[in-house]
C-alpha positions in Angstrom: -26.1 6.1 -9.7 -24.8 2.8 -9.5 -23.6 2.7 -12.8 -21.4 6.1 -12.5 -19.7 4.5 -9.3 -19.2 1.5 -11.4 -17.5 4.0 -14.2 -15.7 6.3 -11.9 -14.5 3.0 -10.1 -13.5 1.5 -13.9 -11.6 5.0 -14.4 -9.6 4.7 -11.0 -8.9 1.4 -11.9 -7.4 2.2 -15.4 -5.3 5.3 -14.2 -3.9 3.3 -11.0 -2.4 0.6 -14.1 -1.6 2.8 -16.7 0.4 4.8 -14.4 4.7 4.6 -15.7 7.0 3.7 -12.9 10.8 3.6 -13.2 11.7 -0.5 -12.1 15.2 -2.2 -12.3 13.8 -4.4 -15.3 13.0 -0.7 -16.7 10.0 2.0 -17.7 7.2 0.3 -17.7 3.5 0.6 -16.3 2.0 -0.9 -13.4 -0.2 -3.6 -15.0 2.9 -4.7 -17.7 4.6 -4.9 -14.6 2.7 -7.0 -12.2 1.4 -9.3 -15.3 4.9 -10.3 -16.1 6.5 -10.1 -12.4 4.1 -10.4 -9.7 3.5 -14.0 -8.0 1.6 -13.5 -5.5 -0.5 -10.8 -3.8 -1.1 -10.5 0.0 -2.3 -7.8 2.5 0.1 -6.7 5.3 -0.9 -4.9 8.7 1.7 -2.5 9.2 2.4 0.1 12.4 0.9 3.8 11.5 3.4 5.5 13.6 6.8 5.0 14.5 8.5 4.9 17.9 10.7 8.2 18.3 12.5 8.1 21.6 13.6 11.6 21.5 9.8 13.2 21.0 8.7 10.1 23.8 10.9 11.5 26.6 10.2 15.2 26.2 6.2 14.0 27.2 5.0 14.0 30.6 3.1 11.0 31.9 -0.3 11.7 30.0 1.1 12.8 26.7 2.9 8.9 27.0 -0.3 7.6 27.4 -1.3 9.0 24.3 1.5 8.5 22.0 1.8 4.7 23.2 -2.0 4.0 22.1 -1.2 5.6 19.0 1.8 3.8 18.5 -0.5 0.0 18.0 -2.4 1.5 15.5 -1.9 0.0 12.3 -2.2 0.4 8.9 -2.9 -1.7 5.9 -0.6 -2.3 3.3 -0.8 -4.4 0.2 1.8 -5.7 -1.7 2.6 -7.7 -4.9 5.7 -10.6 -4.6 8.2 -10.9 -7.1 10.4 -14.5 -7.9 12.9 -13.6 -5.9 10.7 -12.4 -3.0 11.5 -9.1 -3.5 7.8 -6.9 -3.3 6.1 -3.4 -4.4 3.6 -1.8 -2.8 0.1 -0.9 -4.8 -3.0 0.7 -4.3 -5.9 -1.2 -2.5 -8.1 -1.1 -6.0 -5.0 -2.8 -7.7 -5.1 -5.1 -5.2 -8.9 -6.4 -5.4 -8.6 -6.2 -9.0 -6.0 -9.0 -9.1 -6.9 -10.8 -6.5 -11.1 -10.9 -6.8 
């Protein structure tokens, strides 16, 4: 069992870096990429929902409630730096990969 999670995990792995993106340095894949580009890796908590004053005033009280406590959730994003600081976004398993 543990062996086919290991393979299907292998597979993900391999698609996720394979995949062909359109960068300004041109067509390449994601692993070409982020082996000659990437510095440094790091995980970023970012907010799940963002603040719409418009859909916020048409609430009553208790729909506020609401929409505020969903407004601190947050989500994890992870993200590979470039030289110049500038950074892409890639998939949590492209992430361990490099950084494990």
């Amino acid at each position: 069992m543990t062996t086919q999670l290991n393979a299907a995990n292998e597979a993900r792995l391999n698609n996720a870096l394979s995949k062909m993106f359109r960068y300004s340095e041109g067509v390449m894949t994601r692993k070409q990429y982020l082996d000659k580009y990437a510095i440094r890796f790091e995980a970023m908590e970012q907010p799940k929902y963002q603040y719409n004053r418009r859909k916020f005033n048409n609430m009553n009280y208790d729909e506020q409630a609401k929409y505020e406590a969903k407004l601190k959730l947050t989500k994890t994003e992870y993200v590979a730096y470039g030289a110049d600081d500038s950074f892409i976004t890639i998939p949590k398993i492209v992430f361990e990969h490099y950084t494990a």
